[in-house]
NUNULUM-107715 format. One record per residue: residue number from 1; x, y, z of N, C-alpha, C in turn; residue in three letters. Coordinates in steps of 0.05 Angstrom, whole numbers, plus 5000, padded with zeros to 4 digits. Each point is the difference from the previous one (the first is absolute). Layout:
REM residues N
   i   nx   ny   nz  cax  cay  caz   cx   cy   cz  aa
 NUM    X    Y    Z    X    Y    Z    X    Y    Z ALA
...
This chain:
REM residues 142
   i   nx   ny   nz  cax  cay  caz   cx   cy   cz  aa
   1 5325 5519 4810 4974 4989 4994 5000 4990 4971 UNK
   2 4986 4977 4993 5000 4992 4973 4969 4989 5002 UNK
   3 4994 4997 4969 4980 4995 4995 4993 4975 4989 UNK
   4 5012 4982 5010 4994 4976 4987 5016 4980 5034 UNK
   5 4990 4978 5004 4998 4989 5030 5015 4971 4979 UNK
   6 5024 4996 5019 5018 4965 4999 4992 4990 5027 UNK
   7 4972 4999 5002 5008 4973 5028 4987 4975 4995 UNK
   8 5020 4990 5018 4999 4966 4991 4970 4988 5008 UNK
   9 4996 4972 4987 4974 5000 4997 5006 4969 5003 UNK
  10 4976 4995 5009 4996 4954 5009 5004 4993 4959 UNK
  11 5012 4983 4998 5003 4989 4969 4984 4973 5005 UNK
  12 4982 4984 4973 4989 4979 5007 5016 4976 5012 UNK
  13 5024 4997 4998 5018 4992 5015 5001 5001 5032 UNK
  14 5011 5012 4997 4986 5012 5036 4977 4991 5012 UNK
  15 4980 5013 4987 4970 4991 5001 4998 4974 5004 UNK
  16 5007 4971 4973 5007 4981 5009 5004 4992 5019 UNK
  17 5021 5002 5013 5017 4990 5028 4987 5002 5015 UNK
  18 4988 5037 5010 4984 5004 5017 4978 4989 5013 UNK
  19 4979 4984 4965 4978 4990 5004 5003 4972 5004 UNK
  20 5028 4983 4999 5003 4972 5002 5014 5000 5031 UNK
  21 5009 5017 5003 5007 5000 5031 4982 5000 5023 UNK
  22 4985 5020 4992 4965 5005 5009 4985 4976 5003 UNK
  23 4992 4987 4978 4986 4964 4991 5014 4984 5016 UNK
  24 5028 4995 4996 5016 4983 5018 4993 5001 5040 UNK
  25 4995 5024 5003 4997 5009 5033 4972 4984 5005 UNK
  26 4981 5016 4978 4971 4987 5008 4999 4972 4996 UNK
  27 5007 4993 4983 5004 4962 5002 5010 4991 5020 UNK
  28 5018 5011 5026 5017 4985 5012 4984 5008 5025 UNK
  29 4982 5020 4996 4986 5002 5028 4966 4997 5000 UNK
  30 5003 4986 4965 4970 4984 4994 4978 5019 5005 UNK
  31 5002 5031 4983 4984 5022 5001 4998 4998 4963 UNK
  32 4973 4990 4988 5001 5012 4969 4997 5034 5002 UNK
  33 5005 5012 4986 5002 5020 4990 5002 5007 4976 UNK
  34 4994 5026 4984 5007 5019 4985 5026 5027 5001 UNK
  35 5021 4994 4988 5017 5013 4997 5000 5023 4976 UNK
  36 5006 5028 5006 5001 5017 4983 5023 5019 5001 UNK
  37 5015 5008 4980 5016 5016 5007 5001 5018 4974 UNK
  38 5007 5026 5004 5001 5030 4990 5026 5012 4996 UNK
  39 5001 5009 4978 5019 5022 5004 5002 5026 5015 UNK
  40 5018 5018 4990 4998 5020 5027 4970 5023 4990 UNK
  41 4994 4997 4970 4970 5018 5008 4970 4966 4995 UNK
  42 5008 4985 5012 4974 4995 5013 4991 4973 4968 UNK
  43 5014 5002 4987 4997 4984 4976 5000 4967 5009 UNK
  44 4986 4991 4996 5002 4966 4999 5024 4986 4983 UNK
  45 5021 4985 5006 5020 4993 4985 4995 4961 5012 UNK
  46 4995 4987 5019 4991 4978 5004 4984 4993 5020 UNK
  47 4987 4980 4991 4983 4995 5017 4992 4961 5000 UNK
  48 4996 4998 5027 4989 4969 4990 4975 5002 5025 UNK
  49 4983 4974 4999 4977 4994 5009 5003 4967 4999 UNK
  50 5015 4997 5034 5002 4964 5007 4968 4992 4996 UNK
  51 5012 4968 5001 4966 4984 5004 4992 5009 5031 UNK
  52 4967 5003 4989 4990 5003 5026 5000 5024 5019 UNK
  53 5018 5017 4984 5003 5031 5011 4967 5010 4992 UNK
  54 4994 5021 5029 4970 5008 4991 4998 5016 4974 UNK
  55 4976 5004 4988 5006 5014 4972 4999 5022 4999 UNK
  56 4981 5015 5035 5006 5027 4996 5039 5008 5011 UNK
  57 5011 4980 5008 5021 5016 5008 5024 5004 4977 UNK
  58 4991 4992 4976 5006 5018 4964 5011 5030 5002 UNK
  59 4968 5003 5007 4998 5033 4998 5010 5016 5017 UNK
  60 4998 4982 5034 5013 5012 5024 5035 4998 4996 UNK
  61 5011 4975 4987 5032 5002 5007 5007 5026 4981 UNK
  62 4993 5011 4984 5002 5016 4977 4991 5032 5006 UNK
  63 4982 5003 5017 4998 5022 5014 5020 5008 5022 UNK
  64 5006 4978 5012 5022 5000 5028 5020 5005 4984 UNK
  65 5007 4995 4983 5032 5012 4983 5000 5023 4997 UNK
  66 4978 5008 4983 4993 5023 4993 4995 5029 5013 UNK
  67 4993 4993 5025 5001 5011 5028 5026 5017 5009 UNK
  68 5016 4974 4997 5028 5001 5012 5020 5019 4986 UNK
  69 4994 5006 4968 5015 5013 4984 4984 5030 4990 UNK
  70 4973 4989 5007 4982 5042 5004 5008 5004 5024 UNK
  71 5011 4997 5017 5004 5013 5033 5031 5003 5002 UNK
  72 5022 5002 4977 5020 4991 5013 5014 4989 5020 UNK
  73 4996 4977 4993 5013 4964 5015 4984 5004 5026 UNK
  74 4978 5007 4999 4998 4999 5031 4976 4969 5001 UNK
  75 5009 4979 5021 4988 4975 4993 4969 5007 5007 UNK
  76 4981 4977 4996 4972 5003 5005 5007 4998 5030 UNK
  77 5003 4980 5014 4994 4989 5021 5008 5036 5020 UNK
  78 5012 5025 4989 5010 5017 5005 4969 5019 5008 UNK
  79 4978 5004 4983 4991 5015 4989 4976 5001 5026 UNK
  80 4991 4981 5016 4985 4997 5015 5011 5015 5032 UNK
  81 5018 4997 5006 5011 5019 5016 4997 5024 5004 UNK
  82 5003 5007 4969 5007 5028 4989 4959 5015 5003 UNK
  83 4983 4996 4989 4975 4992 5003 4982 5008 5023 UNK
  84 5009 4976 5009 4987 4992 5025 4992 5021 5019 UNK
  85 5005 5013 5006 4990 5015 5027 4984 5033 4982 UNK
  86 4996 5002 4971 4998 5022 4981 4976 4996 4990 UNK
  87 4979 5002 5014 4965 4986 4991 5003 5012 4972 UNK
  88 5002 5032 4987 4992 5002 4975 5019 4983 4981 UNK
  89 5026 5003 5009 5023 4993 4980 4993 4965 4995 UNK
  90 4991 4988 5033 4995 4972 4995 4973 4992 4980 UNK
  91 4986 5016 4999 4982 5003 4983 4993 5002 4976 UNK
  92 5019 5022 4989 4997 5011 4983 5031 4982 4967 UNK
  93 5019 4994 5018 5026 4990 4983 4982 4976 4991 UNK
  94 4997 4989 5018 4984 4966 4992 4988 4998 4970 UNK
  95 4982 5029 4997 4991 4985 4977 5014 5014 4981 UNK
  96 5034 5005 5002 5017 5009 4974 4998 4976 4985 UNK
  97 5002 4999 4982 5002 4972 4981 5019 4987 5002 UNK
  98 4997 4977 4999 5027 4975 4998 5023 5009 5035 UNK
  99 4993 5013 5005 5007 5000 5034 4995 4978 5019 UNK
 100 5021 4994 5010 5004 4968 5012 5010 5009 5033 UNK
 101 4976 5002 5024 5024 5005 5017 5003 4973 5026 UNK
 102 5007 4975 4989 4999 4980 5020 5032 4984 4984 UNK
 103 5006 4990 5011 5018 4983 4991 5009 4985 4978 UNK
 104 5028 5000 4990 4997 4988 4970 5018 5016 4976 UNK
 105 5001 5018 5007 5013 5018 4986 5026 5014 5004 UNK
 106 5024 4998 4993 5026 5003 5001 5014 5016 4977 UNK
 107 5014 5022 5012 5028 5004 4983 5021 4988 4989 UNK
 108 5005 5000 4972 5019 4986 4995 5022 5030 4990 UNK
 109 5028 4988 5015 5010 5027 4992 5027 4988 4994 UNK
 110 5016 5020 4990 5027 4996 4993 5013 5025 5011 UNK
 111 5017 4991 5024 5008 5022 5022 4976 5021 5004 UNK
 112 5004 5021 4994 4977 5013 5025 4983 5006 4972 UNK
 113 5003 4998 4982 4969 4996 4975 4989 4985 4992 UNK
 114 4972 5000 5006 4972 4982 4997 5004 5000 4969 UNK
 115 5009 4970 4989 4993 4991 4973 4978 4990 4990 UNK
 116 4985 4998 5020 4980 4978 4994 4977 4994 5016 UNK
 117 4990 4980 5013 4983 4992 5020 4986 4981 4991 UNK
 118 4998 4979 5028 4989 4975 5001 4972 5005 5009 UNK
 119 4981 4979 4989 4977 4991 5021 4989 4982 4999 UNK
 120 4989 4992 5026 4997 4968 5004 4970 4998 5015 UNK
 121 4987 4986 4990 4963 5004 5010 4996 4958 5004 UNK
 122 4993 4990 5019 4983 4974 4995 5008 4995 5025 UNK
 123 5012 5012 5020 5011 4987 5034 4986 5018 5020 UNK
 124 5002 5005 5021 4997 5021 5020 5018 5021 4993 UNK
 125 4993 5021 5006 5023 5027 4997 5033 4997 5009 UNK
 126 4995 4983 5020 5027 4999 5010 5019 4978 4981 UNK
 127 4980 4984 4988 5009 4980 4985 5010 5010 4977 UNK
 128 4981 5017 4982 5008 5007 4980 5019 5020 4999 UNK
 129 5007 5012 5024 5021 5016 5012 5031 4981 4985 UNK
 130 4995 4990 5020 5016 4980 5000 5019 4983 4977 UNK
 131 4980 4998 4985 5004 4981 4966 5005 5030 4984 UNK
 132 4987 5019 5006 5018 5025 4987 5022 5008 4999 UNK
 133 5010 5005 5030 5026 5006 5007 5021 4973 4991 UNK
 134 4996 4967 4994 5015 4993 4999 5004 5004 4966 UNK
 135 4987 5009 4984 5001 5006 4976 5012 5025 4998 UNK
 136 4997 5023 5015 5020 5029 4992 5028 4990 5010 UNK
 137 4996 4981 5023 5033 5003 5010 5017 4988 4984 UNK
 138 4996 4972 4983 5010 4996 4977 5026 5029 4988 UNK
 139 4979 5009 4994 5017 5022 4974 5009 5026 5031 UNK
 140 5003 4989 5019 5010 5022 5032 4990 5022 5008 UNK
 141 4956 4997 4986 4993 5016 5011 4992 4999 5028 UNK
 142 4971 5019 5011 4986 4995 5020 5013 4988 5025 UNK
């Protein structure tokens, strides 16, 4: 046991790629959006906001990251499952703060450790699913 933690972590580099890989997907399937991505505790390292992306989905792609890296890597689109059939638990998690449980939010990992996390808010869930995952898989997450 030691007292001090070496694990690897998303670099703005990374981040970069992630979030231009991301932009690139939504442009090609003509979804504006908001891209956000995190390091592994939940920190904002980039972000952009296309033309025409809604303005609340700012705050939403940024929570869906955020999500992803307080739950270890576990995606949003995950969390509704999990939920669902648990009236208090479905109840009661919802109004944890910055808790995202619809689509949008992805692991970015480097082999089996979550460095990071994407999130993507301005499409349908499945959409922003979508423009997420093509941004973690970049760097061979998700």
């Amino acid at each position: 046991m030691t007292d001090v933690s070496n694990r690897p972590c998303i670099t703005l580099t990374g981040a970069e790629h992630a979030l231009q890989a991301a932009l690139r997907h939504a442009d090609e399937i003509g979804v504006p959006v908001c891209v956000a991505v995190t390091d592994r505790g939940g920190n904002l390292v980039s972000f952009a906001r296309q033309d025409d992306a809604p303005l609340m989905s700012a705050q939403l792609a940024q929570d869906k990251a955020y999500s992803v890296v307080a739950f270890k890597g576990l995606a949003t689109r995950e969390w509704w499952d999990l939920i669902r059939d648990d009236a208090p638990l479905r109840h009661g998690i919802v109004k944890t703060d910055r808790l995202t449980v619809f689509g949008g939010g992805v692991p970015i990992a480097a082999g089996d450790e979550v460095i990071g996390a994407i999130g993507v808010s301005g499409g349908s869930a499945e959409q922003d699913h979508d423009i997420a995952t093509a941004g973690a898989c970049v760097l061979g997450g998700s």
